[in-house]
C-alpha positions as CSV (number, residue, x, y, z in Angstrom):
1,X,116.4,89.9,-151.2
2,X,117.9,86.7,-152.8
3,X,119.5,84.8,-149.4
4,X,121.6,82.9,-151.4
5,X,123.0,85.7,-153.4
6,X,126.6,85.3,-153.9
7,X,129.7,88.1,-153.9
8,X,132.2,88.6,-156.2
9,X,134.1,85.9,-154.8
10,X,131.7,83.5,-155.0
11,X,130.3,83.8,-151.3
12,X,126.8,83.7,-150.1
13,X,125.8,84.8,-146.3
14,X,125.8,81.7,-144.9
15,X,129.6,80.9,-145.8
16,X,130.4,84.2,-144.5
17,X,128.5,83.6,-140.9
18,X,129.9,80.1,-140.9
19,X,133.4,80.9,-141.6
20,X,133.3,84.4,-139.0
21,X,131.8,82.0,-136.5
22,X,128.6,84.1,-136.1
23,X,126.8,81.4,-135.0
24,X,123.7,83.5,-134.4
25,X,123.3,84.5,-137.7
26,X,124.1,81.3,-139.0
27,X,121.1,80.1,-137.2
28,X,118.8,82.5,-138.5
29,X,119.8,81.6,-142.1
30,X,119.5,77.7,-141.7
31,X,116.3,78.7,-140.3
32,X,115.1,81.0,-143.7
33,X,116.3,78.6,-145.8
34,X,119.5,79.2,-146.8
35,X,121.2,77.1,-149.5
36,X,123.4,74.7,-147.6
37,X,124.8,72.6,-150.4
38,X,125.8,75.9,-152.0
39,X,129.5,76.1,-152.9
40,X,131.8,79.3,-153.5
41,X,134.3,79.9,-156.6
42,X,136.4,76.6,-155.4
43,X,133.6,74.7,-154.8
44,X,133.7,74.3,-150.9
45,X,130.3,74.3,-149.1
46,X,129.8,76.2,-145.2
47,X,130.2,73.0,-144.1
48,X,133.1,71.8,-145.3
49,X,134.9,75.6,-144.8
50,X,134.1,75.5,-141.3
51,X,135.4,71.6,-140.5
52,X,138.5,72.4,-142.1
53,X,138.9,75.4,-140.2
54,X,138.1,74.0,-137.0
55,X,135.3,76.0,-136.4
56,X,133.3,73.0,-135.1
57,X,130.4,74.5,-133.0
58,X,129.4,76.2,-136.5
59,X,129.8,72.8,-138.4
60,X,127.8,70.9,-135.8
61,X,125.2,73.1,-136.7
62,X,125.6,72.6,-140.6
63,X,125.9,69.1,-140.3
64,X,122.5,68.8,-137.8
65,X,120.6,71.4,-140.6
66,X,122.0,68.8,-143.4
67,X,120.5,65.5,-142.1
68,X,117.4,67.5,-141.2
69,X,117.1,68.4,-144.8
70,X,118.0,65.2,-146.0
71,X,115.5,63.5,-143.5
72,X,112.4,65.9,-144.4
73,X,113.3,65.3,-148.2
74,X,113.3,61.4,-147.3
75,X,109.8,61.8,-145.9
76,X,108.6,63.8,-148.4
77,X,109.2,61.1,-150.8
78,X,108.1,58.2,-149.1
79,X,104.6,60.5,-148.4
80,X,104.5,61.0,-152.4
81,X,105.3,57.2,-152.8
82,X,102.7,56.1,-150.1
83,X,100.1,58.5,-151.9
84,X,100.6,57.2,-155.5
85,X,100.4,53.3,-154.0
86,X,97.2,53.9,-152.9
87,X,96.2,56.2,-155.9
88,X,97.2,53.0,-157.7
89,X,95.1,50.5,-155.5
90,X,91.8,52.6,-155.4
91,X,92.0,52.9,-159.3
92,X,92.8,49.3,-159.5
93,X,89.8,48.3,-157.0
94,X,87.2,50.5,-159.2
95,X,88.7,48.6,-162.6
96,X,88.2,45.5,-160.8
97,X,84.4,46.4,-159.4
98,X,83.8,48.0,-163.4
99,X,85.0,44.7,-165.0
100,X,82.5,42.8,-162.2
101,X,80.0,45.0,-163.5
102,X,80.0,44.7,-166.9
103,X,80.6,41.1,-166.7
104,X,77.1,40.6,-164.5
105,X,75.6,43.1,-167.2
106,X,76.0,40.9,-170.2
107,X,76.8,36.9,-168.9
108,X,73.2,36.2,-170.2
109,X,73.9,37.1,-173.8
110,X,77.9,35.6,-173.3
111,X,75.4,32.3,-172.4
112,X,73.7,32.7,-175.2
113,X,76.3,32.5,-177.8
114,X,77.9,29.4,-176.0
């Protein structure tokens, strides 16, 4: 089953929990992976339903799974970037050690022609 699925009126299950204040089951969907940037028909999020309705336990929650999201994503990224810098370096460094080689190789015959 899709967790993000939406209803008729545009609601998934996690906008549902949020805005019942079933914090319990709000849990278990941040924890499966539930869409939290997803919005219903008027474009409000869980998070934004449940800090205008004063349901702030619930939004705490939100907001924590948010910046967790945001924060792994930020990792992610700077992994990826730290891996391509040093895909970049080790192809560089064998470049440099080829060009060395080659330039060993054949400095007799560049002598030759100077």
């Amino acid at each position: 089953a899709d967790i993000n699925k939406k209803n008729a009126y545009g609601n998934n299950a996690l906008i549902l929990a949020a805005c019942y204040d079933h914090r319990e089951v709000v849990r278990l969907l941040i924890d499966r992976g539930a869409d939290l940037d997803q919005k219903d028909s008027l474009g409000d999020t869980a998070l934004t339903l449940t800090t205008t309705r004063g349901l702030t336990k619930i939004a705490q929650m939100l907001e924590e799974a948010v910046e967790t999201k945001k924060r792994l994503a930020a990792e992610k990224i700077r992994a990826a970037a730290e891996e391509a810098e040093q895909t970049t370096h080790d192809a560089i460094t064998q470049k440099q050690q080829q060009l060395k080689q080659l330039a060993h190789q054949h400095k007799p015959k560049i002598r030759k022609l100077s």
